[in-house]
PyMOL Python script that loads the backbone (N, CA, C, O; Angstrom):
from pymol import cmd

cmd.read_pdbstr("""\
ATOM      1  N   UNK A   1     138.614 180.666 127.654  1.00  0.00           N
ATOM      2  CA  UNK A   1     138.449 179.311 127.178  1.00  0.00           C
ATOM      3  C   UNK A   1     138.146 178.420 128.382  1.00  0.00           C
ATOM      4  O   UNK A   1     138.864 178.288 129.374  1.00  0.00           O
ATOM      5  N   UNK A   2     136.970 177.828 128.143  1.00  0.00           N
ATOM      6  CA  UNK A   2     136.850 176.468 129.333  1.00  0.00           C
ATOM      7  C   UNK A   2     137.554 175.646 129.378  1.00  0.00           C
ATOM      8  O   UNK A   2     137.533 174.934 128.374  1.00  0.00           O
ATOM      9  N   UNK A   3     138.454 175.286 130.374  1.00  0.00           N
ATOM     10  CA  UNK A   3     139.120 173.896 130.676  1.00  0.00           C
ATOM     11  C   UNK A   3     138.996 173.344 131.516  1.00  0.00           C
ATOM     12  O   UNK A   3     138.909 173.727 132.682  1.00  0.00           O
ATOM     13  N   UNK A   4     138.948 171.885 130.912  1.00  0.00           N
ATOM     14  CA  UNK A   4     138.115 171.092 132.225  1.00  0.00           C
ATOM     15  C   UNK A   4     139.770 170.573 133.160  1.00  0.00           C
ATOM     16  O   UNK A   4     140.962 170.586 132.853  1.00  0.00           O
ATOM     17  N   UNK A   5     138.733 170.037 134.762  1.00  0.00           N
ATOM     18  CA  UNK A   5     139.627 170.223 135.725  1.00  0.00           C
ATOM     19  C   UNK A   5     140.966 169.186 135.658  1.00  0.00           C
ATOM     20  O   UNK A   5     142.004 169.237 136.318  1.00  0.00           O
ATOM     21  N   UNK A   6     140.615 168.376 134.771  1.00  0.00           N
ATOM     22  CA  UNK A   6     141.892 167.405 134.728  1.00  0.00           C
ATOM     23  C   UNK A   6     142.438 166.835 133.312  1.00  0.00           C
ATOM     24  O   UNK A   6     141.837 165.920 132.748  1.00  0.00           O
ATOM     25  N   UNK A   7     143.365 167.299 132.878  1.00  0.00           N
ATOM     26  CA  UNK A   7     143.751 167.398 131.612  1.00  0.00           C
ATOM     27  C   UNK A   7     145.011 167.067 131.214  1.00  0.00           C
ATOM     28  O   UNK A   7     145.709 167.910 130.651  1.00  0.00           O
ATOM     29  N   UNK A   8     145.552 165.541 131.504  1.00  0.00           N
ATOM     30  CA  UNK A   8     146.467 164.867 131.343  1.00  0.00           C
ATOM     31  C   UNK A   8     147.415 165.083 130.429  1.00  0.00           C
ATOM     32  O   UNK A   8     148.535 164.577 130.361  1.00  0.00           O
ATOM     33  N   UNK A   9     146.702 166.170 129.453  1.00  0.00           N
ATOM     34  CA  UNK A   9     147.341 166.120 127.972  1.00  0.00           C
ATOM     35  C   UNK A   9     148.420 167.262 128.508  1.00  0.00           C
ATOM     36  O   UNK A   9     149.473 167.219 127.871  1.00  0.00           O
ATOM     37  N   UNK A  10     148.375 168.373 129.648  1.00  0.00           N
ATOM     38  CA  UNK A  10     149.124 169.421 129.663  1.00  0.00           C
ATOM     39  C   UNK A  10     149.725 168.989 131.468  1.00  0.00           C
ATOM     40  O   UNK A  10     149.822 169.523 132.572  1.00  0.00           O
ATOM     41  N   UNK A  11     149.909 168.097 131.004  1.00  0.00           N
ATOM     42  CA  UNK A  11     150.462 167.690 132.475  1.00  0.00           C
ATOM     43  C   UNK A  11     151.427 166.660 132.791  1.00  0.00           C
ATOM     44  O   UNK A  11     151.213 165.522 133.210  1.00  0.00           O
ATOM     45  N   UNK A  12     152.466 167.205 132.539  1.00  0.00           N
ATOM     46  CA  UNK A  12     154.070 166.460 132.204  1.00  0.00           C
ATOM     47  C   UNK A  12     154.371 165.028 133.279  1.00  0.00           C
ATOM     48  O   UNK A  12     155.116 164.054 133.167  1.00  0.00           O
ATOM     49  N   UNK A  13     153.399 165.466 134.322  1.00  0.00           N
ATOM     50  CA  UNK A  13     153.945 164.077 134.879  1.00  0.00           C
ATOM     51  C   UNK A  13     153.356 163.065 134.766  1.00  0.00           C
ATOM     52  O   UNK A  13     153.847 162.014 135.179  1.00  0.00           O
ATOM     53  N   UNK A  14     151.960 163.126 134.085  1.00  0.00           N
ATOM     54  CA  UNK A  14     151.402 161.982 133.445  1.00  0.00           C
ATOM     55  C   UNK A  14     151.951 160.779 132.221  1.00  0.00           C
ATOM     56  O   UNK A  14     151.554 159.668 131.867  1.00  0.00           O
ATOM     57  N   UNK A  15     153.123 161.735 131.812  1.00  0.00           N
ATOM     58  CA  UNK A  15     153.866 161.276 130.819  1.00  0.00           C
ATOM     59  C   UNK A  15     154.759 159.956 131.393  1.00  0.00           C
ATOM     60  O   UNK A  15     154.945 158.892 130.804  1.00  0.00           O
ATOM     61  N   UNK A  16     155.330 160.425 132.939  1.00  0.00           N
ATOM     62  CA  UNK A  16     155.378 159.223 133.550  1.00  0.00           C
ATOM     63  C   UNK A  16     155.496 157.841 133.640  1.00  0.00           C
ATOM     64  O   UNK A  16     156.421 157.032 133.715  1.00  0.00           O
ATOM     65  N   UNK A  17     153.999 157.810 133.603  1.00  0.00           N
ATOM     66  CA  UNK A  17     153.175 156.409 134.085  1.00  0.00           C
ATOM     67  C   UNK A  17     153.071 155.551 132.789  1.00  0.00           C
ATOM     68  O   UNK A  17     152.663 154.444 133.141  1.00  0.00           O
ATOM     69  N   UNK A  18     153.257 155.581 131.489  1.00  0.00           N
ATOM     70  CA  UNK A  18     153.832 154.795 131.096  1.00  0.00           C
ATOM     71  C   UNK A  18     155.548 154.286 130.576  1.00  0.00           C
ATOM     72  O   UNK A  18     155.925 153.267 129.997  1.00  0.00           O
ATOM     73  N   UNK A  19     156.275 155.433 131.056  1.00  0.00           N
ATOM     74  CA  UNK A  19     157.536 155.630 131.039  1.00  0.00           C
ATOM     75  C   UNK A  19     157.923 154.254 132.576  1.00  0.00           C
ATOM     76  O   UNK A  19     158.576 153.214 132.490  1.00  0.00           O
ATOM     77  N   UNK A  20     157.430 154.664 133.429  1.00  0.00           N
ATOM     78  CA  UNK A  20     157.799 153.851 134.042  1.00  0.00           C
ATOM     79  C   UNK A  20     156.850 152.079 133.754  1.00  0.00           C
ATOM     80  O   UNK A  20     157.527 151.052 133.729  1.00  0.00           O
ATOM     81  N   UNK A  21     155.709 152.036 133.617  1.00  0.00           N
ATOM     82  CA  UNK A  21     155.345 150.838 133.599  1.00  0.00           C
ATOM     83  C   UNK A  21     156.172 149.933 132.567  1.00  0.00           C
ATOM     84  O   UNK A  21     156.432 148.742 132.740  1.00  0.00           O
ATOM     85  N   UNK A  22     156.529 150.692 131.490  1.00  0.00           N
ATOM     86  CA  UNK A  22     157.583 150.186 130.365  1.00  0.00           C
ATOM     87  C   UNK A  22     158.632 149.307 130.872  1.00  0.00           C
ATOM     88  O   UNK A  22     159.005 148.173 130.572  1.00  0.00           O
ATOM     89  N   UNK A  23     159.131 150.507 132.061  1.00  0.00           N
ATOM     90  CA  UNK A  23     160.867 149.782 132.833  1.00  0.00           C
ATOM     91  C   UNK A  23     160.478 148.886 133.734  1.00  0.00           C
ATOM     92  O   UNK A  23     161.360 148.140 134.157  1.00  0.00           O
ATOM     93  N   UNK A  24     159.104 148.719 134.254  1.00  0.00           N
ATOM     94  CA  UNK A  24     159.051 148.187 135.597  1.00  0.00           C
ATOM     95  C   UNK A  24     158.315 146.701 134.830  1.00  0.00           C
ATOM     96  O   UNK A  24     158.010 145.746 135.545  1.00  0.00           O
ATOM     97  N   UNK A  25     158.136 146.679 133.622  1.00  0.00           N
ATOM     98  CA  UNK A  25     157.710 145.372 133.104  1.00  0.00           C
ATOM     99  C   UNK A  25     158.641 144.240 132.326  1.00  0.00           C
ATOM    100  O   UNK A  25     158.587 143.060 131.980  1.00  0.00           O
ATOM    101  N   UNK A  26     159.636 145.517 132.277  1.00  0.00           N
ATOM    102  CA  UNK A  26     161.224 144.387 131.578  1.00  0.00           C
ATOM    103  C   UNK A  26     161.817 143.661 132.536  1.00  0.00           C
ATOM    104  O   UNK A  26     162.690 142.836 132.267  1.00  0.00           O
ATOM    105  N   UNK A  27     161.331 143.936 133.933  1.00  0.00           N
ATOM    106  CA  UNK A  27     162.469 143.465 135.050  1.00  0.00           C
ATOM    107  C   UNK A  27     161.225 142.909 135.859  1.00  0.00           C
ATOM    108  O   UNK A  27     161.356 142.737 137.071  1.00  0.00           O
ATOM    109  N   UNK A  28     159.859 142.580 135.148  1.00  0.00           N
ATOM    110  CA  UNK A  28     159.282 141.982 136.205  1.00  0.00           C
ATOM    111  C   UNK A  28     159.100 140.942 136.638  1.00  0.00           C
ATOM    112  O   UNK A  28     158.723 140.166 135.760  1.00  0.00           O
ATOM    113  N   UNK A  29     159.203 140.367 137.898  1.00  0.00           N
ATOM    114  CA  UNK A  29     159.066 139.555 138.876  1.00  0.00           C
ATOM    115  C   UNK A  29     157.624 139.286 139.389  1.00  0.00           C
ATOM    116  O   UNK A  29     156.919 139.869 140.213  1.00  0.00           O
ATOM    117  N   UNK A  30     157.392 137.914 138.406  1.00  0.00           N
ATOM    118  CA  UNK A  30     155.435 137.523 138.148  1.00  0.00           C
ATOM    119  C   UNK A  30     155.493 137.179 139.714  1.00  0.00           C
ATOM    120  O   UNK A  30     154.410 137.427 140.244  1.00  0.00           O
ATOM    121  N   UNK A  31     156.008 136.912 140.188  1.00  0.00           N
ATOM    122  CA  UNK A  31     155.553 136.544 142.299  1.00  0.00           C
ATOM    123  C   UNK A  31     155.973 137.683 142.985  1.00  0.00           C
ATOM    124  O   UNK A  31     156.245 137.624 144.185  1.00  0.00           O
ATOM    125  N   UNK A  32     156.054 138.714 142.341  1.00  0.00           N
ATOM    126  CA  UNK A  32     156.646 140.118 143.425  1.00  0.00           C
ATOM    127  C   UNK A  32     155.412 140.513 144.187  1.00  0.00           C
ATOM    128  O   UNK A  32     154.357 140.584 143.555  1.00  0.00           O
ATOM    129  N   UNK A  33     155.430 140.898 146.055  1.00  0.00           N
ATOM    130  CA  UNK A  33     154.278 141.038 146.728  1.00  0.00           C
ATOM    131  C   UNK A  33     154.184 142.510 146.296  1.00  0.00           C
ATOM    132  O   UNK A  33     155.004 143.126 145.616  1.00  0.00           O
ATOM    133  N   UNK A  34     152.717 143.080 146.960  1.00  0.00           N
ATOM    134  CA  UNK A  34     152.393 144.259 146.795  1.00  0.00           C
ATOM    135  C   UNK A  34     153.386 145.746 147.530  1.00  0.00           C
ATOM    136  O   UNK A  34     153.191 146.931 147.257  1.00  0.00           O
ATOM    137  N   UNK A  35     154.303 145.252 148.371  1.00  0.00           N
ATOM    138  CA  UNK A  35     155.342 145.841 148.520  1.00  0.00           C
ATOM    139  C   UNK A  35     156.537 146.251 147.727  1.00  0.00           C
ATOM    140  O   UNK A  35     156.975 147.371 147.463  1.00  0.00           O
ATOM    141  N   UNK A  36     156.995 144.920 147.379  1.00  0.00           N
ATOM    142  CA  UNK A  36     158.209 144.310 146.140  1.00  0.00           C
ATOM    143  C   UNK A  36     157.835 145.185 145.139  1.00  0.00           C
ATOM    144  O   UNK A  36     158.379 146.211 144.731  1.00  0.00           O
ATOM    145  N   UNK A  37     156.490 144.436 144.700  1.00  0.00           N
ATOM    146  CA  UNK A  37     155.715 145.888 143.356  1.00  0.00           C
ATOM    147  C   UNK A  37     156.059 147.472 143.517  1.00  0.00           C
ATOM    148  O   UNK A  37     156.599 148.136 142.632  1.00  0.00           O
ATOM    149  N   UNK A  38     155.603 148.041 144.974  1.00  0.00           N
ATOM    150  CA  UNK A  38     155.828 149.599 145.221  1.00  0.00           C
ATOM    151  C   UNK A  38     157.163 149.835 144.815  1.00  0.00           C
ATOM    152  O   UNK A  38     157.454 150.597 143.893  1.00  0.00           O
ATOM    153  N   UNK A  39     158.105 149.096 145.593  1.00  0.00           N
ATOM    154  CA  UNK A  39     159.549 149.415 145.048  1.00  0.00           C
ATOM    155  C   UNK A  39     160.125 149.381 144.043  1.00  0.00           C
ATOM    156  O   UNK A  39     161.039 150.151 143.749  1.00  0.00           O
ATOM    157  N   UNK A  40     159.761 148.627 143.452  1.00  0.00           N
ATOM    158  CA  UNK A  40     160.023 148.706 142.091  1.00  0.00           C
ATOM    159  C   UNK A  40     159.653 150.307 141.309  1.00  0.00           C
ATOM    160  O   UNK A  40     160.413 151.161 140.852  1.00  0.00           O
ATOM    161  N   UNK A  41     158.417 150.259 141.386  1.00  0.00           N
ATOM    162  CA  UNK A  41     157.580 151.561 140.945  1.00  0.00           C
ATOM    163  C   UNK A  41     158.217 152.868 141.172  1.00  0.00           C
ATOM    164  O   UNK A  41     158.351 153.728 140.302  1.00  0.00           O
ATOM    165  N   UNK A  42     158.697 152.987 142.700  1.00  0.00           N
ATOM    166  CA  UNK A  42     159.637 153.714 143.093  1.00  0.00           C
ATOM    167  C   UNK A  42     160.721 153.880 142.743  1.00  0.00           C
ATOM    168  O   UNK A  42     161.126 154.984 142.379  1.00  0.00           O
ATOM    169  N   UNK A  43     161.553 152.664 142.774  1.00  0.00           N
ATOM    170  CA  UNK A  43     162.565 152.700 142.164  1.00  0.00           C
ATOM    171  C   UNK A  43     162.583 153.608 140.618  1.00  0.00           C
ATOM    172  O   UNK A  43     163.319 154.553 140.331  1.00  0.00           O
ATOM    173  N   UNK A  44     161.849 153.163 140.036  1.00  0.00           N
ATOM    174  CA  UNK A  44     161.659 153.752 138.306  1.00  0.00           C
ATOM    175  C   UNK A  44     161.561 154.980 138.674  1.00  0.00           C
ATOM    176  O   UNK A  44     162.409 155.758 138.236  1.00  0.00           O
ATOM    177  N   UNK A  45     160.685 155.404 139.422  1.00  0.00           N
ATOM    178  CA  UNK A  45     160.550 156.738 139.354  1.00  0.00           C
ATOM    179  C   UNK A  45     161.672 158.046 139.208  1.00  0.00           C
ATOM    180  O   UNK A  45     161.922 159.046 138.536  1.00  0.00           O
ATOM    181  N   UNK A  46     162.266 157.013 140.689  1.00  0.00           N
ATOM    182  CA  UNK A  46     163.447 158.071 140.932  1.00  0.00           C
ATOM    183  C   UNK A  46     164.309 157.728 139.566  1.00  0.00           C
ATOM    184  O   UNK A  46     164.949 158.657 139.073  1.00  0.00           O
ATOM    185  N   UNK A  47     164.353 156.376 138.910  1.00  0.00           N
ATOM    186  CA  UNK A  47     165.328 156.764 137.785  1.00  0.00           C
ATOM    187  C   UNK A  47     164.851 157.560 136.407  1.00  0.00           C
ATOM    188  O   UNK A  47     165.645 157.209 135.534  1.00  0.00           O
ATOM    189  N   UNK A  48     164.179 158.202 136.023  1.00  0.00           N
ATOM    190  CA  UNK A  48     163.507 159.006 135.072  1.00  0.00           C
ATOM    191  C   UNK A  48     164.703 159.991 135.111  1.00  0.00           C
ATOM    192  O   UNK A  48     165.066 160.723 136.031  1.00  0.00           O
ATOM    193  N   UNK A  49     165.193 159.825 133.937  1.00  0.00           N
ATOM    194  CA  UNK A  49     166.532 161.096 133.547  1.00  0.00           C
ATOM    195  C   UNK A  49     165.434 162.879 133.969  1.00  0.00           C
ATOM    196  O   UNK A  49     164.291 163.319 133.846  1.00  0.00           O
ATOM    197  N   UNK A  50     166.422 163.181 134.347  1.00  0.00           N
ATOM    198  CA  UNK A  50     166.169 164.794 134.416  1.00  0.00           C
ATOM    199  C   UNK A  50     165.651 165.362 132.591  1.00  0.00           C
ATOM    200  O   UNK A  50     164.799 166.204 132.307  1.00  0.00           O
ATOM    201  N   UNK A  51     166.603 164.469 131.551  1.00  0.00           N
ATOM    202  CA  UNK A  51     166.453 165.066 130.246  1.00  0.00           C
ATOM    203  C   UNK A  51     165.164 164.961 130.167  1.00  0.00           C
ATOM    204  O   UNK A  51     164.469 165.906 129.794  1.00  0.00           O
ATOM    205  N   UNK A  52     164.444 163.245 130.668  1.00  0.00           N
ATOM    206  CA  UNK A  52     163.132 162.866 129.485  1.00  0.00           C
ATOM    207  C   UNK A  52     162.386 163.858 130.521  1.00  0.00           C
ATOM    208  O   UNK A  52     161.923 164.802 129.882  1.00  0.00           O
ATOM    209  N   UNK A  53     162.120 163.963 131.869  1.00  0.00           N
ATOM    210  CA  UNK A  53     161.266 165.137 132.190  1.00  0.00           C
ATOM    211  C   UNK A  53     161.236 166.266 131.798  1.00  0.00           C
ATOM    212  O   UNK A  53     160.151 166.817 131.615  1.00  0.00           O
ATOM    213  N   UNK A  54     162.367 166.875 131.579  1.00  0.00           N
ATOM    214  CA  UNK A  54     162.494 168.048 130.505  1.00  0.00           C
ATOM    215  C   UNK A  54     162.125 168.106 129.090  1.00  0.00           C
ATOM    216  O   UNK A  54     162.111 169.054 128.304  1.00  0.00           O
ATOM    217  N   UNK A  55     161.879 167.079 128.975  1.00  0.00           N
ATOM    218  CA  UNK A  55     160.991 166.841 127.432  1.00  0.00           C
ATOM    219  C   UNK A  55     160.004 166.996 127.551  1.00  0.00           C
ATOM    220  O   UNK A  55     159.455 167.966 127.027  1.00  0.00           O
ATOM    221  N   UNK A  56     159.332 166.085 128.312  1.00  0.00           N
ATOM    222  CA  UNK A  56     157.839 166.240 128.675  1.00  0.00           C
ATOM    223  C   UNK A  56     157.383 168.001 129.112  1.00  0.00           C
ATOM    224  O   UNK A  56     156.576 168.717 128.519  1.00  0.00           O
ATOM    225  N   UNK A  57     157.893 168.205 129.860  1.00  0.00           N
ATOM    226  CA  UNK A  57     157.122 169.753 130.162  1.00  0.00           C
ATOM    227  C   UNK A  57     157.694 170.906 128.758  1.00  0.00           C
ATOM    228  O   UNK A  57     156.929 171.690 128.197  1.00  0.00           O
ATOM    229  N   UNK A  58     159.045 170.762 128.449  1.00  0.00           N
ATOM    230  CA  UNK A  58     159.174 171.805 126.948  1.00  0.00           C
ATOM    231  C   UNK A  58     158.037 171.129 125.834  1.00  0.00           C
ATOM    232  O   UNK A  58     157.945 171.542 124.678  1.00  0.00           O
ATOM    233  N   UNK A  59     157.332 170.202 126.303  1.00  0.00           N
ATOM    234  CA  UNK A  59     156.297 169.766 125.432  1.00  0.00           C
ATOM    235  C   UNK A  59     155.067 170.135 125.195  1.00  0.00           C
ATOM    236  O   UNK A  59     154.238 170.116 124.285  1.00  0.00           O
ATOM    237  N   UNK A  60     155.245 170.632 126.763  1.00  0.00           N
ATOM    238  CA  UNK A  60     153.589 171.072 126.937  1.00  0.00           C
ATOM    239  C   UNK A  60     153.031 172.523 125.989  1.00  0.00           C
ATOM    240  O   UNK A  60     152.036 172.459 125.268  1.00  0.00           O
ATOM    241  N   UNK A  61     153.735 173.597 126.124  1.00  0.00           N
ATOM    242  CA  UNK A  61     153.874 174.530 125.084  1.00  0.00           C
ATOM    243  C   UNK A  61     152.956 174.270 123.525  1.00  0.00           C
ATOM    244  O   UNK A  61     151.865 174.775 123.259  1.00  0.00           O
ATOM    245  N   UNK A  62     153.487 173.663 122.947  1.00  0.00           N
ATOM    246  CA  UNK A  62     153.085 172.919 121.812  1.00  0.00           C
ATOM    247  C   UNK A  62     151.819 171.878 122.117  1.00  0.00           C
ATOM    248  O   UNK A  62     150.947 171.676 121.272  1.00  0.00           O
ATOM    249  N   UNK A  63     151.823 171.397 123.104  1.00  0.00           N
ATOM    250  CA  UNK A  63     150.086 170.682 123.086  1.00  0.00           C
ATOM    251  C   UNK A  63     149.543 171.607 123.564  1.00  0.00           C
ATOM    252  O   UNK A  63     148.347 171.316 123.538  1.00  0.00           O
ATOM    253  N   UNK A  64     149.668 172.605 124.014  1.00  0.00           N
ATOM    254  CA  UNK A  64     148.451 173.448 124.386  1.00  0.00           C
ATOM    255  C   UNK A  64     147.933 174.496 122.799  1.00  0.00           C
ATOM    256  O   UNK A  64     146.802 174.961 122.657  1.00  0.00           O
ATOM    257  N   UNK A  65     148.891 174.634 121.951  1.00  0.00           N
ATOM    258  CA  UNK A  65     148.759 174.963 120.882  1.00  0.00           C
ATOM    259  C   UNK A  65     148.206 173.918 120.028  1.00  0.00           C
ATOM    260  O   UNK A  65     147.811 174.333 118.938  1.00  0.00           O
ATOM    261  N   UNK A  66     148.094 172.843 120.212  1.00  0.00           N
ATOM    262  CA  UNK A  66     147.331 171.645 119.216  1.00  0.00           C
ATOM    263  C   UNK A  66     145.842 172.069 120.232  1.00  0.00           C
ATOM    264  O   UNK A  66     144.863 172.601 119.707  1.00  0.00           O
ATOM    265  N   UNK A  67     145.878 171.838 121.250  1.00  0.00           N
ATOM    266  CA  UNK A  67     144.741 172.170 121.184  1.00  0.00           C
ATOM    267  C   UNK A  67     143.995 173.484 121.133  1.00  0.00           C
ATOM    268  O   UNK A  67     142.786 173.390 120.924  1.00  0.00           O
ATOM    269  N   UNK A  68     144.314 174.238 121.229  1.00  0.00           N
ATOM    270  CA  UNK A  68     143.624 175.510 120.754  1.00  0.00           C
ATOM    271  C   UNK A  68     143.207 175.407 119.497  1.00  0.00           C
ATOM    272  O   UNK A  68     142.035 175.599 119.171  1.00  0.00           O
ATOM    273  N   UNK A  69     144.267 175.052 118.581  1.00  0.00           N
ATOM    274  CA  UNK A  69     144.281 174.411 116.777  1.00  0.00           C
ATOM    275  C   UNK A  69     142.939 173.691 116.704  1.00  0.00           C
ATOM    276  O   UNK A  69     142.186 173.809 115.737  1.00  0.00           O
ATOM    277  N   UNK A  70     142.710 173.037 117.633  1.00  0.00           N
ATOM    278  CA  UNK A  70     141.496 171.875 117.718  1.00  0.00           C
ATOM    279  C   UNK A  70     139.731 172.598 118.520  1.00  0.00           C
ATOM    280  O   UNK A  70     138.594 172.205 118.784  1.00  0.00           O
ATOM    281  N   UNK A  71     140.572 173.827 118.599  1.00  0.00           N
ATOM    282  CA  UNK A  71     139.019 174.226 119.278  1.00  0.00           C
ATOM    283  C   UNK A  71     138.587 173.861 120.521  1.00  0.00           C
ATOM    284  O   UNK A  71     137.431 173.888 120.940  1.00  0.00           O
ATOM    285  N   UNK A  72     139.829 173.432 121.228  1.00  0.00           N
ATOM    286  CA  UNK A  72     139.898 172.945 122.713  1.00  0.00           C
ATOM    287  C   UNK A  72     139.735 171.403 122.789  1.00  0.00           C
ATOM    288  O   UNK A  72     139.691 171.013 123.956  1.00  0.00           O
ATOM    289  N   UNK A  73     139.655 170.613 122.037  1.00  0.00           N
ATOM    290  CA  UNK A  73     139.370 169.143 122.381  1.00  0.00           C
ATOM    291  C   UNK A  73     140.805 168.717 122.247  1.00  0.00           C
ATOM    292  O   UNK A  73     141.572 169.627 121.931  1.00  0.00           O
ATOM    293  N   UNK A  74     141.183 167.859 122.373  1.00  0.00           N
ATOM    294  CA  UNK A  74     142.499 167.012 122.825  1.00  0.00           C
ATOM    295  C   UNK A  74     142.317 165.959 121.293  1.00  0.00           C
ATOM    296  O   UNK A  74     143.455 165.819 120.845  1.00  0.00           O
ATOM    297  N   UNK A  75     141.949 165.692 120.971  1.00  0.00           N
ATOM    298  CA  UNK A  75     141.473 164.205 119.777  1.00  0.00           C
ATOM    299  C   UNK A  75     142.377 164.240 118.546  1.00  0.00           C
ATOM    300  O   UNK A  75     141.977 163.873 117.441  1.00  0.00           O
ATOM    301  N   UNK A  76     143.772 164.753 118.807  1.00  0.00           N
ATOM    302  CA  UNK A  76     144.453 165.376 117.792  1.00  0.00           C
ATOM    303  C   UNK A  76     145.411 164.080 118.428  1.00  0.00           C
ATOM    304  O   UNK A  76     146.488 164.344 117.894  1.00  0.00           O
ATOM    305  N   UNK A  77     145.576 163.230 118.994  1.00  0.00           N
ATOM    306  CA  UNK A  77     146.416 161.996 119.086  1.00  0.00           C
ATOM    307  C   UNK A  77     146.174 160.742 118.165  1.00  0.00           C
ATOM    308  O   UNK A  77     146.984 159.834 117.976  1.00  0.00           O
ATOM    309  N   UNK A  78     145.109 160.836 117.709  1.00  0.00           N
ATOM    310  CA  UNK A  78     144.688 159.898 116.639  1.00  0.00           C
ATOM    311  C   UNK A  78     145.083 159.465 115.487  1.00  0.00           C
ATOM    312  O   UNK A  78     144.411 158.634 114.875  1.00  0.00           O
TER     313      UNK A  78
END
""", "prot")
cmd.dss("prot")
cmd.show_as("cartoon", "prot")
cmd.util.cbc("prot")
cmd.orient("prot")
């Protein structure tokens, strides 16, 4: 099966980036500099429970089976 080189859908830490933009927008600080911002970002990061990352990757299993189901396209989020 062809798979192309970057495929967000089977890649648990993409799950991430809106996990954290979520936390880092309840506590945000509209004058925070581009530093202030990193830390923050950081900060979130490191707080991501061990559980919800463990969700995300026992997840992947099952999207790689939606997409096979799909004939390899991903468009099964719709």
């Amino acid at each position: 099966m062809w798979w192309p080189g970057h495929s967000p859908d089977v890649n648990a830490s993409e799950h991430a980036w809106p996990w954290i933009r979520r936390h880092v927008t309840q506590d945000f600080t509209p004058s925070c500099t581009g530093i202030e911002c990193k830390r923050q970002w950081e900060e979130e990061w490191d707080a991501i429970p061990i559980e919800v990352i463990n969700k995300w990757v026992m997840s992947i299993p099952e999207v790689v089976r939606r997409i096979i189901k799909h004939g390899g396209n991903n468009d099964f989020h719709g």
